[in-house]
C-alpha positions as CSV (number, residue, x, y, z in Angstrom):
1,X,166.9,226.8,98.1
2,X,168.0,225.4,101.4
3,X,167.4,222.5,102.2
4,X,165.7,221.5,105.2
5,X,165.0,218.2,107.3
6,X,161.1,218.7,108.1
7,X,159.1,216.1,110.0
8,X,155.5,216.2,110.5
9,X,154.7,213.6,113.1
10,X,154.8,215.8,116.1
11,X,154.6,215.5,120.5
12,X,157.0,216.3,123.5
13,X,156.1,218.1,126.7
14,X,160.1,218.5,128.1
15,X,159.0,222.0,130.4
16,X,156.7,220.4,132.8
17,X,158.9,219.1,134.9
18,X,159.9,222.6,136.3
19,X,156.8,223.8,136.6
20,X,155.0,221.0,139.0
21,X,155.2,217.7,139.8
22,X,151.4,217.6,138.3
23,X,152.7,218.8,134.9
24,X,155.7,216.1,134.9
25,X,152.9,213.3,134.2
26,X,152.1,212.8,130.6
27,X,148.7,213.6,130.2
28,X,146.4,211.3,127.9
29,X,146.6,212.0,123.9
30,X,143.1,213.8,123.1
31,X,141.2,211.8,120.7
32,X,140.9,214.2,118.4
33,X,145.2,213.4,117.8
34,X,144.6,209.8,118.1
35,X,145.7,209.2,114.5
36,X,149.1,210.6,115.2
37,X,149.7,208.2,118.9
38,X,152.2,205.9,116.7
39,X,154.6,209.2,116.5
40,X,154.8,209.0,120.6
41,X,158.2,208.1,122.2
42,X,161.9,208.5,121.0
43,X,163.1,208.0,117.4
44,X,166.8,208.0,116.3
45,X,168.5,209.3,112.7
46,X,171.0,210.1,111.0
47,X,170.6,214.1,109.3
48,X,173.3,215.6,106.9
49,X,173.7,218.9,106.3
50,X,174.4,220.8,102.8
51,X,177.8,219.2,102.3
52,X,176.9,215.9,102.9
53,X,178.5,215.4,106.8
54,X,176.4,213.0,108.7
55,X,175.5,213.8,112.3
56,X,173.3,211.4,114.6
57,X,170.4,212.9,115.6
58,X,167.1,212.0,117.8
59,X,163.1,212.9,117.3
60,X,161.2,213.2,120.9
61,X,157.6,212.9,120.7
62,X,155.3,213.2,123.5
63,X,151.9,215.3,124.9
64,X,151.6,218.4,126.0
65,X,148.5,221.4,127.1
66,X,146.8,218.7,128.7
67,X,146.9,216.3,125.9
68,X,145.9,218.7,123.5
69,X,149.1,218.8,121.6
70,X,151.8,216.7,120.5
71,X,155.6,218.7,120.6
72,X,158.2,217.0,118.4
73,X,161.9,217.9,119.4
74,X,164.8,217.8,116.8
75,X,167.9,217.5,118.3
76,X,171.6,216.8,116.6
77,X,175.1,216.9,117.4
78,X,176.6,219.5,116.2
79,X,180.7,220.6,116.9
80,X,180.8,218.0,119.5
81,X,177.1,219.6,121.4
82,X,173.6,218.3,121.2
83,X,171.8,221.2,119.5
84,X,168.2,221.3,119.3
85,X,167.2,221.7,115.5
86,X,163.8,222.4,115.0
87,X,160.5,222.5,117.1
88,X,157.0,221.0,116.1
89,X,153.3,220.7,117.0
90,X,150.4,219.3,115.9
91,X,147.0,220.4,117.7
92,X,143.4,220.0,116.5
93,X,141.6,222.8,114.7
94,X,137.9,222.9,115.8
95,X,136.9,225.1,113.3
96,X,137.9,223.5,109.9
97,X,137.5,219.6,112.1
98,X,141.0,218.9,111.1
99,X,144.5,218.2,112.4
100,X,147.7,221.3,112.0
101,X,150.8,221.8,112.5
102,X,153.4,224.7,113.3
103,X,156.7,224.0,112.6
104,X,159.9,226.2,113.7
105,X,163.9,226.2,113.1
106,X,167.1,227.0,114.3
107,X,166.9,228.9,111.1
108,X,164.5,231.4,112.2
109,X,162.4,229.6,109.5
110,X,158.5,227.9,110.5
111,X,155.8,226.4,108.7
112,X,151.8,225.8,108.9
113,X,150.8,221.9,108.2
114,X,147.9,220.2,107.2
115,X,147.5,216.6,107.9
116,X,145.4,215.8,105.0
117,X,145.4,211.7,104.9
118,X,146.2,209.3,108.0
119,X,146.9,206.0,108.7
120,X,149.8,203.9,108.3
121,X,150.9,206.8,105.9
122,X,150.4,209.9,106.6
123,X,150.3,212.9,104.2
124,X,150.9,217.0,105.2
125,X,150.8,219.8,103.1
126,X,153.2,222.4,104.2
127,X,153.8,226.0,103.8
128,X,157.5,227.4,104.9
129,X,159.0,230.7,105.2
130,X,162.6,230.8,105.2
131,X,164.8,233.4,107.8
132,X,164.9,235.5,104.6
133,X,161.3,235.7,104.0
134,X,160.6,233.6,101.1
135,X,158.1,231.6,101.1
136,X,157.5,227.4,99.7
137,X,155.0,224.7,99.6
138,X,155.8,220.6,99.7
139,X,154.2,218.1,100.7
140,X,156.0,215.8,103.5
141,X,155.1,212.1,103.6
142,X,155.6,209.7,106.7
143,X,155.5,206.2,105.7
144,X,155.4,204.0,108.8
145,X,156.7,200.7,108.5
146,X,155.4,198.6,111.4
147,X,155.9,200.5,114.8
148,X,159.4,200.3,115.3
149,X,160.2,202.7,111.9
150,X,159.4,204.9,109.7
151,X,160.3,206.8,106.7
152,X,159.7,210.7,105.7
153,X,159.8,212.5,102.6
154,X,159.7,216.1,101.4
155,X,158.2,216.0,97.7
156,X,156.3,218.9,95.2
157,X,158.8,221.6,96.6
158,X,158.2,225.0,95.0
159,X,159.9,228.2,95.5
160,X,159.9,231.5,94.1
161,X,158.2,230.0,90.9
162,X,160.7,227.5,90.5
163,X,160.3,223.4,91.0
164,X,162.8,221.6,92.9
165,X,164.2,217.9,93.6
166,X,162.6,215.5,96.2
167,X,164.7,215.5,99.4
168,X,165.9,212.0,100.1
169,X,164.0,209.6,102.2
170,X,165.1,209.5,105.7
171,X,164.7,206.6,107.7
172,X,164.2,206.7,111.6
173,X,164.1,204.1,114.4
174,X,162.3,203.8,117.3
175,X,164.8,204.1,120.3
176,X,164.3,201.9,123.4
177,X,165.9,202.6,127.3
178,X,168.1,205.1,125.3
179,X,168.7,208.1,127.7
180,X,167.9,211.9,126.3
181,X,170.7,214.4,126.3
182,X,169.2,218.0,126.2
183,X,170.6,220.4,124.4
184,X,171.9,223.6,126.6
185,X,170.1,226.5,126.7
186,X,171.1,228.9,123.5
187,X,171.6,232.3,123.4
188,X,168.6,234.7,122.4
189,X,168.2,235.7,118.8
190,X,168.6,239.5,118.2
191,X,165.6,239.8,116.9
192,X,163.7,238.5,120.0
193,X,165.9,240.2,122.8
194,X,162.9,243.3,123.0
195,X,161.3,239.9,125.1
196,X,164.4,239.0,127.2
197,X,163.2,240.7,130.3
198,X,160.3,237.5,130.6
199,X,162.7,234.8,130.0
200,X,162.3,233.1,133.8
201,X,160.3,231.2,136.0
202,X,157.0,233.3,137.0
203,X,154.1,233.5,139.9
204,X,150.6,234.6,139.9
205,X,147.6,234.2,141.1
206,X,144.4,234.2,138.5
207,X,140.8,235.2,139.2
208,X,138.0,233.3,139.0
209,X,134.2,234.9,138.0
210,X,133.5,233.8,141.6
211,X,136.3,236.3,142.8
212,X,138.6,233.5,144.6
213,X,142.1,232.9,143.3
214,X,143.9,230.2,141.7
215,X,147.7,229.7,141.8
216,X,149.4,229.4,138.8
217,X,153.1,229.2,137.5
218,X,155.3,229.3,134.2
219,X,158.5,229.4,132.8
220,X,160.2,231.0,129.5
221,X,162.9,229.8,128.2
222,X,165.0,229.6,124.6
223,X,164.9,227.1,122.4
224,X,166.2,226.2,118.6
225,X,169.4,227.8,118.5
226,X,167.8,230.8,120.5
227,X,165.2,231.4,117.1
228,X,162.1,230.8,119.8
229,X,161.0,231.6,123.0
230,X,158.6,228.8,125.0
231,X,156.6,229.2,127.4
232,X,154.7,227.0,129.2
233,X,152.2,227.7,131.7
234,X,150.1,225.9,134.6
235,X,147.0,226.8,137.2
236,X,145.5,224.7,139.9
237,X,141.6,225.4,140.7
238,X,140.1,225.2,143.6
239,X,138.9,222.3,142.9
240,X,141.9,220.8,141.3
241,X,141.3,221.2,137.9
242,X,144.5,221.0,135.9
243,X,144.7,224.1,133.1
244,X,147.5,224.0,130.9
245,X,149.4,226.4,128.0
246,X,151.8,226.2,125.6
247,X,153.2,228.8,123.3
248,X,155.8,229.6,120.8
249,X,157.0,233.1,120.3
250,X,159.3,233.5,117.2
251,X,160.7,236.1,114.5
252,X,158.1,236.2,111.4
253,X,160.5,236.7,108.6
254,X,157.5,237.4,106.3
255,X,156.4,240.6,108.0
256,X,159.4,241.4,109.5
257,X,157.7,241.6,113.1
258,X,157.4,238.9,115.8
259,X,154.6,236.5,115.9
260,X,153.5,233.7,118.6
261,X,151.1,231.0,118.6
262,X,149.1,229.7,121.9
263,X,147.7,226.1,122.6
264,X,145.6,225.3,125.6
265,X,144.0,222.5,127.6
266,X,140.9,223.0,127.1
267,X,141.5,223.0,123.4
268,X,141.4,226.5,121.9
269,X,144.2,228.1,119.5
270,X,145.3,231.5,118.7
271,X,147.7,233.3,117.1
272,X,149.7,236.5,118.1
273,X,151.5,239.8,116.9
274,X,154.0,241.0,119.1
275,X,154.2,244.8,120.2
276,X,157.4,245.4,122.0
277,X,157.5,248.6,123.7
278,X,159.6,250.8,126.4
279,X,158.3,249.0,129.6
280,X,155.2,247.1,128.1
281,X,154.5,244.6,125.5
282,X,151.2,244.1,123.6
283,X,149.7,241.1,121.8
284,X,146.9,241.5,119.4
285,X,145.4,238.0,119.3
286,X,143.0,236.1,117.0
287,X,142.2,232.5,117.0
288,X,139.3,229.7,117.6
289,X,138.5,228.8,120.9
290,X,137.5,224.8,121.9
291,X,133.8,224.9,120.1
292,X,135.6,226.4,116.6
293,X,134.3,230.5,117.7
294,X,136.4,233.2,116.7
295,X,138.0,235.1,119.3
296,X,140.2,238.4,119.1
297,X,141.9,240.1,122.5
298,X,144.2,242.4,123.3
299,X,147.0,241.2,126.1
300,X,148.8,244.1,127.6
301,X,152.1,243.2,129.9
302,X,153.5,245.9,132.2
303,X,156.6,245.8,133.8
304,X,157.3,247.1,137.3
305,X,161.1,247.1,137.7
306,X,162.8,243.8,136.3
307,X,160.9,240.9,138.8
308,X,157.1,242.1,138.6
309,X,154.8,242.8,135.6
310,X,150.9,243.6,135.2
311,X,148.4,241.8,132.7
312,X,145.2,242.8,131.6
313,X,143.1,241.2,128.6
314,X,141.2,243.7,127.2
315,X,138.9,244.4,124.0
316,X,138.1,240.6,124.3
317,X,135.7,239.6,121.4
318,X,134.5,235.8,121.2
319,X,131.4,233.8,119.8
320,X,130.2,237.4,118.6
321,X,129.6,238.7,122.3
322,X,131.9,241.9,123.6
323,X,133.4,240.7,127.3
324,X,134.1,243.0,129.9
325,X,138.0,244.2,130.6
326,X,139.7,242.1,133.1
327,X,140.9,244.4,136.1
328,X,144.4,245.1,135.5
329,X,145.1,245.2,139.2
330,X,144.3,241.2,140.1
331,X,146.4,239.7,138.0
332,X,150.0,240.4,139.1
333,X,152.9,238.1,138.2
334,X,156.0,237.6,140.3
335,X,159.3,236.6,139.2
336,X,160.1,233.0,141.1
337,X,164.2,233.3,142.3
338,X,166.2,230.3,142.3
């Protein structure tokens, strides 16, 4: 089995910045994550790869979805180039009162996470599938010692019925004043180029039950070694209100189709399957929204040359009440041009 440098204390928000000077501030960690604010800031390493080869590395932990979630960035040189090595968030789930995680590589491989103790040591159960499909548990341990380190483990690793070694403990170090090189955008993976045409920065306006309008923007872009697309969203009410998104869409190597998963400021979580089509793309989605109610929706994207799409929600189902269509014709997004 591969082996795989997995670490469960989570946070970044790095997208905001394009979006709006409103989403470049940090917003304030939900107390809900509290137990995980230690995690916050920049952390420094040293990761080896299956031969042994040592390659310094950084962990970038900071808030995102207005405080709702905490994104932790993996980045390493690799061949002389910062590469970005694996994504990570942690959110709270309001219907089992508990803290998650979804974890993605530049594998193609991702994870769910449990954060099942807290505290000075913290303790996730994890479930991986690899780019090839198969599927293992572990349990990944985060010992902190003091606030300036703190050491992870992957241990109880089984795969395809067989047991295998501990990984070795890896040891990282706050970093201080210590400037954050980005890793270049990558190239798309094969798998998700069906999605390329909403890779960009994107305009709308979105309608209120009052009938007035809010502006709203959000960018797509690649990330872990082009195995994801992010996209991160933002709209300004009328009366300022801040609401925020997040989401991951990614190549399920389980089902062979591709997948996404959706975190928003006001607290609610969903999960996605990904229709690509000739000039539309559907997501069927199912998820909890901030109060812990099932929801279920169906998204439907249509594209009107290459720089304007529609989007309608329809066969929206939440809290056991049926809501009305949205009207396909209000909601029209706009490529931005640099």
């Amino acid at each position: 089995m591969k082996s795989l440098q997995f670490t469960a204390v989570v946070g970044l928000a790095l997208l905001g910045a394009a979006i709006s000077p409103q989403a470049a501030d940090q917003p304030a960690l939900d107390e809900n994550l509290k137990p995980l604010a230690k995690s916050l800031g920049q952390w420094s390493y040293i990761d080896k790869d299956d031969k042994g080869r040592e390659f310094p590395s950084t962990l970038t932990c900071s808030v995102a979805a207005g405080g709702k979630i905490l994104i932790g960035r993996n980045q390493s040189v690799r061949d002389g180039k910062m590469q970005c090595l694996s994504l990570n968030i942690s959110y709270w789930q309001p219907e089992t009162k508990s803290i998650a995680g979804f974890f993605v590589d530049s594998t193609g491989g991702h994870a769910r996470t449990v954060l099942t103790k807290s505290g000075d040591t913290q303790v996730w159960q994890v479930l991986y599938c690899e780019s090839k499909g198969y599927f293992w548990t572990a349990v990944s341990t985060v010992e902190y010692q003091g606030d300036d380190s703190f050491i992870q483990q992957m241990t109880h690793i089984v795969s395809q019925g067989g047991i295998f070694p501990d990984s070795p403990k890896q040891t990282m170090k706050r970093s201080k004043d210590i400037p954050i090189q980005m890793a270049k955008q990558p190239s798309l993976s094969r798998k998700l180029k069906p999605l390329s045409r909403m890779l960009g920065k994107w305009s709308y306006s979105w309608p209120s039950d009052k009938g007035d309008f809010s502006p709203a923007k959000e960018i797509r872009s690649i990330d872990a070694g082009g195995a994801i697309i992010i996209c991160e969203g933002e709209e300004i009410g009328n009366n300022g209100k801040v609401y925020s998104y997040f989401s991951i869409q990614y190549w399920q190597a389980g089902t062979k189709s591709i997948g996404a998963v959706f975190f928003d400021s006001e607290g609610s979580h969903s999960d996605s399957v990904v229709s690509p089509q000739h000039d539309a793309i559907i997501y069927q989605n199912y998820g909890y929204d901030a109060k812990g109610l099932f929801e279920t929706s169906l998204d439907t994207v249509e594209f009107e040359g290459a720089d304007t799409f529609l989007y309608q929600m329809t066969h929206h189902v939440g809290g056991g009440e049926i809501r009305p269509d949205q009207p396909k014709a209000k909601l029209v997004v706009k490529r931005i041009k640099e």
